[in-house]
C-alpha positions in Angstrom: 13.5 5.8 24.5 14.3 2.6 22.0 12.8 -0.4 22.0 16.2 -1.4 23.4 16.0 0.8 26.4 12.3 -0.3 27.0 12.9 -3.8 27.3 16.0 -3.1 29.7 13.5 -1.1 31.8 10.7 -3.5 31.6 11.9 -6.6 33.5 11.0 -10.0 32.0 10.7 -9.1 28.5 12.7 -11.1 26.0 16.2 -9.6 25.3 16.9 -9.2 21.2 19.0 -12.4 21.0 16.3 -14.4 22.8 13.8 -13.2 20.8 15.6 -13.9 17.8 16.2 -17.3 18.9 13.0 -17.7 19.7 11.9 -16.6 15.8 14.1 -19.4 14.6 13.1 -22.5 16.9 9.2 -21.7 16.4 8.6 -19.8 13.2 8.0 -20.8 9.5 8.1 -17.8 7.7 6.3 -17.4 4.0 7.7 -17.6 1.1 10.6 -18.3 2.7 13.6 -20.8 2.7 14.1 -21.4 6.0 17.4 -22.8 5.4 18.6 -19.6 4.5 16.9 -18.0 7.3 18.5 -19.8 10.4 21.8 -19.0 9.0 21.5 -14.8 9.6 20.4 -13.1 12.6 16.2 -11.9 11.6 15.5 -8.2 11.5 12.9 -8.0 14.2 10.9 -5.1 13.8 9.6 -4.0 17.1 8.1 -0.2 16.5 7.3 2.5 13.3 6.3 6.1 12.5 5.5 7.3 9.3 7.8 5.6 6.6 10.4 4.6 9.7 10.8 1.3 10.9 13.0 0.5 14.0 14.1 -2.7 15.3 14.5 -4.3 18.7 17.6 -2.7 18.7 16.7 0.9 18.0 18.3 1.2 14.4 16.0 2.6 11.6 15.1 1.3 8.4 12.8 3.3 5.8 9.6 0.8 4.6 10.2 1.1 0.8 7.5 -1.7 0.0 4.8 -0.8 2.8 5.3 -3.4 4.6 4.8 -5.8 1.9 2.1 -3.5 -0.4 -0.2 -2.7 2.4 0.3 0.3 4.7 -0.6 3.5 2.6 -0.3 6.1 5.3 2.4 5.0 7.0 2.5 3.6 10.7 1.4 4.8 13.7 -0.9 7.4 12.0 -2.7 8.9 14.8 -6.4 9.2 12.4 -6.2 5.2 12.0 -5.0 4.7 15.4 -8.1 6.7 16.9 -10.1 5.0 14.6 -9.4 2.1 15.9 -9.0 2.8 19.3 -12.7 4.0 19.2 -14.1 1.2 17.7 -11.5 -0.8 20.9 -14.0 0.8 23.1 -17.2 -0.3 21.8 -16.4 -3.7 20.4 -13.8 -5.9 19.3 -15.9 -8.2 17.2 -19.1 -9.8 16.4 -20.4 -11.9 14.4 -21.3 -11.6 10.5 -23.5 -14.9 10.6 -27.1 -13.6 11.3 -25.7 -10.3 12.8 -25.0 -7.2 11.5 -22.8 -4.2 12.5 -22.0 -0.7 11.9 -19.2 -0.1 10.6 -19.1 -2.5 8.2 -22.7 -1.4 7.1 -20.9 2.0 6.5 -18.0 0.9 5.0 -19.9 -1.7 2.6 -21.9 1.8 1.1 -18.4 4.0 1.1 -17.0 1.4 -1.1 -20.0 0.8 -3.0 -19.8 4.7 -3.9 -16.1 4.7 -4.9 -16.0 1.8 -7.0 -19.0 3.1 -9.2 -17.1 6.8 -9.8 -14.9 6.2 -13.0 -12.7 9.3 -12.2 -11.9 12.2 -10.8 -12.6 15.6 -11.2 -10.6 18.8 -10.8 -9.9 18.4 -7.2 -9.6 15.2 -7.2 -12.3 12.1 -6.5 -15.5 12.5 -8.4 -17.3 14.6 -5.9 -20.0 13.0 -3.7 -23.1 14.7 -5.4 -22.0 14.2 -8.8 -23.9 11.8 -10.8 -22.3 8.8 -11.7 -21.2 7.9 -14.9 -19.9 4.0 -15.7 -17.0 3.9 -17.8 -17.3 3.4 -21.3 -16.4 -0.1 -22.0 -18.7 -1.8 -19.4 -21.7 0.7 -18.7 -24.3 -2.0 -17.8 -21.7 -3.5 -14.8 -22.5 -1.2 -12.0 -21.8 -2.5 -8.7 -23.8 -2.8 -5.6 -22.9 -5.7 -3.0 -20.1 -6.1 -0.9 -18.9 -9.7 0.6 -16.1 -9.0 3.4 -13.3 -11.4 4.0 -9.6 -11.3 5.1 -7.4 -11.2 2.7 -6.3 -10.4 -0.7 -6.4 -14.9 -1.5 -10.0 -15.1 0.0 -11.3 -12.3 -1.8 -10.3 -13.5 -4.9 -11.8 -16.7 -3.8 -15.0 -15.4 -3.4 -15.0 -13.6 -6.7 -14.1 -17.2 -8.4 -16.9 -18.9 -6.4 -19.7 -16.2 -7.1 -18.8 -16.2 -10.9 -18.5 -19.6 -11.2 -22.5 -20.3 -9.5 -23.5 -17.2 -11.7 -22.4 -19.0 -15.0 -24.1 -21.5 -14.4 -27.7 -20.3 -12.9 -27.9 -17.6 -15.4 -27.2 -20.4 -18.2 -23.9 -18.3 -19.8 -22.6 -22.3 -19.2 -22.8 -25.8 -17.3 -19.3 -26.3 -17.0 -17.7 -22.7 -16.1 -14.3 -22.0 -17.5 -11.9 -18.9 -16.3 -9.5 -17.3 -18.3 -6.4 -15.5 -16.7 -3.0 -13.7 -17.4 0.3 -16.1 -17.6 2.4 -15.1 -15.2 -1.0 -14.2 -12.8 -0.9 -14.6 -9.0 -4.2 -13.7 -7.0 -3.4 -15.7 -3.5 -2.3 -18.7 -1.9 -6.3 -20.7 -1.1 -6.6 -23.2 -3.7 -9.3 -21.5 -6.1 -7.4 -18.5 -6.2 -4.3 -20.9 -6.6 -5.9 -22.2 -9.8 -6.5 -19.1 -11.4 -2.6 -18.4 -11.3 0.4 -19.0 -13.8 3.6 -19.1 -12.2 4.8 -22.6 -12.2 7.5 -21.5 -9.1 4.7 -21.1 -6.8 2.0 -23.1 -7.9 3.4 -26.3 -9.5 3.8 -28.6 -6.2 -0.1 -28.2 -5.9 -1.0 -28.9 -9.5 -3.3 -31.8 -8.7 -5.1 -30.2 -6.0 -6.4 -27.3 -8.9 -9.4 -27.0 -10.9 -8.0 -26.2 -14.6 -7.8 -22.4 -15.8 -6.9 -21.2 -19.0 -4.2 -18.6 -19.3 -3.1 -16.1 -22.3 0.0 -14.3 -22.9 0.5 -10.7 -20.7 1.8 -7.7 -22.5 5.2 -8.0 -21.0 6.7 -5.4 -23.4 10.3 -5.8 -22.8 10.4 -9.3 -23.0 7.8 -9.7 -25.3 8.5 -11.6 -28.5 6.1 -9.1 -30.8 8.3 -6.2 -29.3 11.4 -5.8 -32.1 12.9 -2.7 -30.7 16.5 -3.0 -29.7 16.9 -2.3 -25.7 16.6 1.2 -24.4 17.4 3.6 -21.6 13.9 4.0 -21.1 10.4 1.9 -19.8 9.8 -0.9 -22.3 6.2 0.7 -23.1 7.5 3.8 -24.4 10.0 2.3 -27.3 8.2 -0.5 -28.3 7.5 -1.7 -31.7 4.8 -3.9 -32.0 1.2 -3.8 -33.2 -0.5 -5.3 -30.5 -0.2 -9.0 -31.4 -0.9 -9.9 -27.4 -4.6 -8.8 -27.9 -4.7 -10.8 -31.6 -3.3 -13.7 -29.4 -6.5 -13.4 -26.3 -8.5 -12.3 -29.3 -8.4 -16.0 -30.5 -8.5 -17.4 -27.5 -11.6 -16.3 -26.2 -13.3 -16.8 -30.1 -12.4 -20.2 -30.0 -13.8 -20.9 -26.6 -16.7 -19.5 -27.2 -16.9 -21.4 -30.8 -16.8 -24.3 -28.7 -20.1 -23.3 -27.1 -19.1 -22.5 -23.8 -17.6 -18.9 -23.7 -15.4 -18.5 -20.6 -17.5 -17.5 -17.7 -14.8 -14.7 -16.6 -11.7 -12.8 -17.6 -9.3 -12.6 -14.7 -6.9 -9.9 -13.8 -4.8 -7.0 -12.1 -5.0 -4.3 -13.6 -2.4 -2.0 -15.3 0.5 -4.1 -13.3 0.6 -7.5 -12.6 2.8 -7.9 -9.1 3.9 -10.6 -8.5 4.5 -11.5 -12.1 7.5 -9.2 -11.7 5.7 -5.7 -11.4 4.8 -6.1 -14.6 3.1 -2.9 -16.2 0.9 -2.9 -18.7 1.0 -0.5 -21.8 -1.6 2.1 -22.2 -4.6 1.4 -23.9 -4.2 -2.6 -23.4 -6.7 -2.9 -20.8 -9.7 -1.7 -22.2 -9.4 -3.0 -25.4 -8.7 -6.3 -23.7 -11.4 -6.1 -21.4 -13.6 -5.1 -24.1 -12.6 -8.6 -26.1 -13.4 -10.6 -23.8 -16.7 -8.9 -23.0 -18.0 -9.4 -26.1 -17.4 -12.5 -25.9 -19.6 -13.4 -22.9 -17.0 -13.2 -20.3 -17.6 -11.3 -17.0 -14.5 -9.3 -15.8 -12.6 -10.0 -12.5 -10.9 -7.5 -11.2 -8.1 -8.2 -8.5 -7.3 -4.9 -7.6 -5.6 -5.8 -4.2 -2.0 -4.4 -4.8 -3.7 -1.4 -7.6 -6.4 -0.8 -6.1 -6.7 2.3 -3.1 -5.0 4.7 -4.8 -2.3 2.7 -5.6 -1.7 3.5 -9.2 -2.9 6.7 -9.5 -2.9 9.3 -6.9 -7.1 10.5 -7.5 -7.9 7.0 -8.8 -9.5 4.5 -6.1 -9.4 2.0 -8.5 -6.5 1.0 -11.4 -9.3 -0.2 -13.8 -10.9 3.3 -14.1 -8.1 4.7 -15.2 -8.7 2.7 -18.7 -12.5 3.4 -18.1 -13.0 -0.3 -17.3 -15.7 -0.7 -14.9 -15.4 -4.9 -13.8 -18.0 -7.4 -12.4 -16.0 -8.6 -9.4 -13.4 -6.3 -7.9 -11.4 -7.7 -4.6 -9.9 -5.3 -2.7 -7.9 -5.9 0.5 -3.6 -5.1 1.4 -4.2 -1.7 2.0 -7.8 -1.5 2.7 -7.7 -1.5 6.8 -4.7 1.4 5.7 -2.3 -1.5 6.8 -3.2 -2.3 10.8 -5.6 -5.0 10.1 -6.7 -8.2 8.3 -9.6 -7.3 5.7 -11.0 -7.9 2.4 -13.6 -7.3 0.4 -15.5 -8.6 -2.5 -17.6 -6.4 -5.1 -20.3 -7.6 -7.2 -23.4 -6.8 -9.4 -26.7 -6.5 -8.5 -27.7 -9.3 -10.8 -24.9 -11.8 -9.1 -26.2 -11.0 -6.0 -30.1 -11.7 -7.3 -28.5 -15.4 -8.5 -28.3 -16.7 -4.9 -32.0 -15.7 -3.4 -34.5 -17.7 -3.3 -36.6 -19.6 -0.8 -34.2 -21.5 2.3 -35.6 -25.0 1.0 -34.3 -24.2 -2.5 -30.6 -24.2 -0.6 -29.5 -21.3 -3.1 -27.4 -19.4 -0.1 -23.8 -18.7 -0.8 -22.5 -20.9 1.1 -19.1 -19.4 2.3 -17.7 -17.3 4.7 -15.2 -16.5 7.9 -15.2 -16.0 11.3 -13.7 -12.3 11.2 -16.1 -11.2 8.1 -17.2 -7.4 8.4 -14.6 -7.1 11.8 -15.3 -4.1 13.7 -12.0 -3.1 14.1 -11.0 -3.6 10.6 -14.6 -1.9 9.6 -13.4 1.4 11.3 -9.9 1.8 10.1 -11.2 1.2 6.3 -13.5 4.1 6.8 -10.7 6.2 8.2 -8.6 4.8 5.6 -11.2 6.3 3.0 -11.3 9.5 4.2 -7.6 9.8 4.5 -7.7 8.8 0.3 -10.1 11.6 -0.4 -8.4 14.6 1.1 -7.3 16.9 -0.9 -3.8 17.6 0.8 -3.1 13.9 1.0 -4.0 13.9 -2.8 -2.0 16.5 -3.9 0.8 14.6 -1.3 0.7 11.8 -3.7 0.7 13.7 -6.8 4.2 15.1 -5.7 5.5 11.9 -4.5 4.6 10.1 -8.1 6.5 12.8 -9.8 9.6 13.1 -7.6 9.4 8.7 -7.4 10.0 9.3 -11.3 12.6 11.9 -11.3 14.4 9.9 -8.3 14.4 6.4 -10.5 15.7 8.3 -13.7 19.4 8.0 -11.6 19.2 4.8 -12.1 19.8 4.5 -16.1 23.4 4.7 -15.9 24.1 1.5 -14.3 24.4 -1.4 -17.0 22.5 -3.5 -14.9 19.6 -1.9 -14.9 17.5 -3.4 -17.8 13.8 -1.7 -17.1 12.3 0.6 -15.0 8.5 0.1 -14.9 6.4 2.6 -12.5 2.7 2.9 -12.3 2.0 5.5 -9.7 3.9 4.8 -6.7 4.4 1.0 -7.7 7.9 1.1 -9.4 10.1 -2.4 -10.3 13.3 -2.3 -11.1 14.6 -5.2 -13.4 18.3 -6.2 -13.1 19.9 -7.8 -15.8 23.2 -9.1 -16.8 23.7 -7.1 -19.9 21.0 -4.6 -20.4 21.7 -4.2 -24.4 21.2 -7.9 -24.7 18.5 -7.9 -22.0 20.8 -11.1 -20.0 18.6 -12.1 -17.1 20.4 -13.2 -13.8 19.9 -16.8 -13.4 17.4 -17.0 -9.8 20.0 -19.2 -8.7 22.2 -16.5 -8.5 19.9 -14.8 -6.4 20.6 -11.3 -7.8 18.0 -9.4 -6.5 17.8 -10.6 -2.5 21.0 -10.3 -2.4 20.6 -6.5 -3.5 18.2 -6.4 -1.0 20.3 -7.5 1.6 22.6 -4.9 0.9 19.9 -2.4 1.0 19.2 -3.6 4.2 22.5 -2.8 5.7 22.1 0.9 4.3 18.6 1.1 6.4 16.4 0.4 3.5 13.8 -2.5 3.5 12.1 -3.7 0.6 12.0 -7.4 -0.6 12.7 -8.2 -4.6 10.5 -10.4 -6.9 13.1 -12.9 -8.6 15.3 -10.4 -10.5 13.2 -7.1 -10.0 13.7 -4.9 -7.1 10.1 -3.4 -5.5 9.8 0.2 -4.6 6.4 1.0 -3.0 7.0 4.0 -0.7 3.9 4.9 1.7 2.0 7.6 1.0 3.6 10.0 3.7 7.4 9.2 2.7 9.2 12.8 2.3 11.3 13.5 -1.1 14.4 13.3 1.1 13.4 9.6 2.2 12.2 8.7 -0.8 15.8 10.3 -2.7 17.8 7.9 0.0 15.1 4.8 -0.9 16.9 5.4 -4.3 19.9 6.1 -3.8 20.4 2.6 -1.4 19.3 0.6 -4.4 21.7 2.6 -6.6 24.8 2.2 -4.0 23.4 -1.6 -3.9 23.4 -2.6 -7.4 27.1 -1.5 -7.7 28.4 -2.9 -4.7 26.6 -6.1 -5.4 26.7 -6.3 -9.2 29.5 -4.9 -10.0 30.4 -2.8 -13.2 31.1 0.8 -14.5 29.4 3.8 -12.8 28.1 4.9 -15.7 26.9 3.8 -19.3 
């Protein structure tokens, strides 16, 4: 039966045109114009199964960004929904604030033991009885706290917060300064706002921020260092260059630190920066960058809420380890809950957490924190969520789906307006250009990529663009033959949008 049918059985519930109506008189989407969305009928999703979304109407769409980044498994999985519904019949919520409860206890050591195994082994995940080993660049940062949130904004918020008191009560500085990636986004709350570099979202709330310093990101194919003419290929396999990006943070964090008050922390995502523009970094960057600003006093902050879960590589739960970069701070959240509910979370050291004890009258508490901290319900999916990342069919799953997601996108070279193709596991972006030899860019005022999108829509394929760069992120379940039609929609898109020859 479809949603449509349902509603025409069940008496009283809101037919599709009143509930679209209804969307448009009382709801202010994000990241939105709204002017542009009362002039088209919304796409109101109403159920979903795997990688399938359908409407109010019963028509089908296939999820090609999971649901904006955060469903891995795809919906309505039946693990996460008993999870859940288990947890339904204990619980809902309680308290955080002077109350403890179980599955967030459980889930706070399950994450503790992930995020301290640098990789995996032959069958995937380092094995539960294995002894850890940190990775290379950062062996003395081994973490050991967790701090649960909501989202993806107040995680990073909390990160900012905790490194900031730590500077200054372990004497690293007085005035605590943060240094991030141009282009960065890590959330929408006002600290995390701060630590961000794209002028299109943040520049109306410039004199609500605190002031963060930023330093070029290796955008290799439209990076001024690169001098290779345009390929057919990802920018970080042709380019030619001799990593003057890491001279550049090199300098920056010298002369901070010259000026006798090193930067307190080195902010960001690693291996791909996503909103940026799904902006992949090449190999080898990472640690060497990481390992600058290290030695320069600066405590790393990872904000691994798109990259993070598995996200980036199929046996990896976190992007850093993959450049054997073990971080300070990592904030996790998106696909944590698998997708079904609000959570975050916030790793630390040991030694941050030892920063804020102390008796009550010295007031040295961290001072922070939400209603829905440590949810129950959210607790319980995470751990299902978990155990869903470390099975061995599911990894091999992924495996396949990373391979087939780079065959699938190779189709793509022969239309001119495809300038890059940048895929980190099963994160892909897809730059359109004007003139790919020339690298062009479409003016955002000509709104080439939604406008691709919207086309993709009509062919039953949802995914939402980042300025000029079409996101594929398929969930982890999606079958080669969805995944192929995921492809082929963008393909069949750019040429009826775009225009131009076939072929190259």
């Amino acid at each position: 039966m479809t949603p449509k049918q349902r509603r025409q059985r069940d008496k009283g519930t809101p037919s599709a045109a009143q509930l679209a109506k209804l969307d448009h008189q009382y709801v202010w989407h994000p990241f939105t114009q709204m002017r542009d969305w009362l002039r088209k009928k919304p796409v109101i999703i109403a159920e979903g199964n795997g990688a399938v979304l359908r409407d109010v109407d019963g028509r089908e769409y296939l999820d090609a960004n999971s649901s904006i980044w955060t469903n891995l498994h795809g919906h309505n999985h039946p693990v996460l929904n008993r999870a859940i519904r288990a947890q339904l019949s204990r619980i809902g919520h309680s308290s955080a604030l002077g109350l403890a409860n179980e599955p967030a206890s459980i889930l706070a050591r399950d994450l503790i033991a992930l995020a301290n195994r640098p990789g995996p082994n032959p069958d995937g995940f380092a094995s539960r009885h294995s002894p850890t080993r940190s990775p290379r660049s950062n062996s003395h940062s081994r973490l050991a706290k967790v701090f649960f949130s909501d989202n993806g904004s107040t995680a990073m918020e909390v990160a900012l917060k905790l490194a900031y008191e730590y500077a200054r009560r372990s004497g690293r500085s007085r005035r605590p300064r943060f240094l991030s990636l141009d282009g960065a986004y890590h959330g929408d709350t006002v600290g995390a706002v701060a630590l961000g570099h794209i002028d299109l979202f943040h520049q109306s709330y410039s004199r609500l921020l605190f002031k963060t310093d930023k330093v070029m990101a290796p955008y290799c194919y439209r990076c001024p260092f690169n001098h290779a003419r345009a390929e057919r290929a990802d920018a970080r396999d042709y380019r030619k260059c001799h990593w003057e990006c890491l001279d550049v943070l090199e300098k920056k964090v010298c002369r901070q630190r010259k000026k006798g008050n090193p930067y307190a922390a080195f902010v960001f995502e690693p291996l791909i920066q996503g909103a940026a523009g799904i902006i992949a970094q090449p190999s080898g960057w990472l640690q060497r960058a990481t390992g600058l600003a290290r030695t320069q006093g600066a405590l790393l902050v990872a904000d691994e809420v798109l990259t993070g879960l598995c996200r980036t590589g199929s046996e990896w739960f976190l992007a850093s380890h993959q450049e054997q970069v073990q971080p300070d701070f990592v904030a996790l959240a998106k696909g944590l809950a698998g997708g079904y509910m609000p959570l975050a979370a916030t790793l630390t050291t040991q030694a941050v957490f030892d920063a804020f004890l102390g008796d009550y009258a010295e007031f040295k508490t961290f001072f922070h924190g939400h209603s829905f901290t440590g949810n129950p319900l959210g607790a319980s999916a995470a751990i299902a969520n978990l155990k869903l990342l470390q099975d061995r069919s599911g990894l091999r799953w992924r495996q396949r789906l990373e391979s087939q997601l780079r065959d699938a996108l190779r189709s793509l070279w022969q239309l001119p307006q495809i300038g890059d193709i940048r895929q980190v596991g099963l994160i892909a972006g897809i730059e359109l250009v004007k003139n790919w030899r020339t690298r062009e860019p479409f003016a955002l005022s000509e709104r080439a990529g939604i406008r691709v999108c919207d086309a993709m829509a009509g062919k039953g394929v949802l995914t939402r663009p980042i300025g000029n760069v079409v996101v594929l992120m398929p969930p982890y379940c999606t079958t080669q033959q969805q995944l192929n039609r995921m492809v082929e929609s963008l393909r069949e898109s750019v040429r009826t949008v775009l225009g131009g020859a076939k072929s190259i």
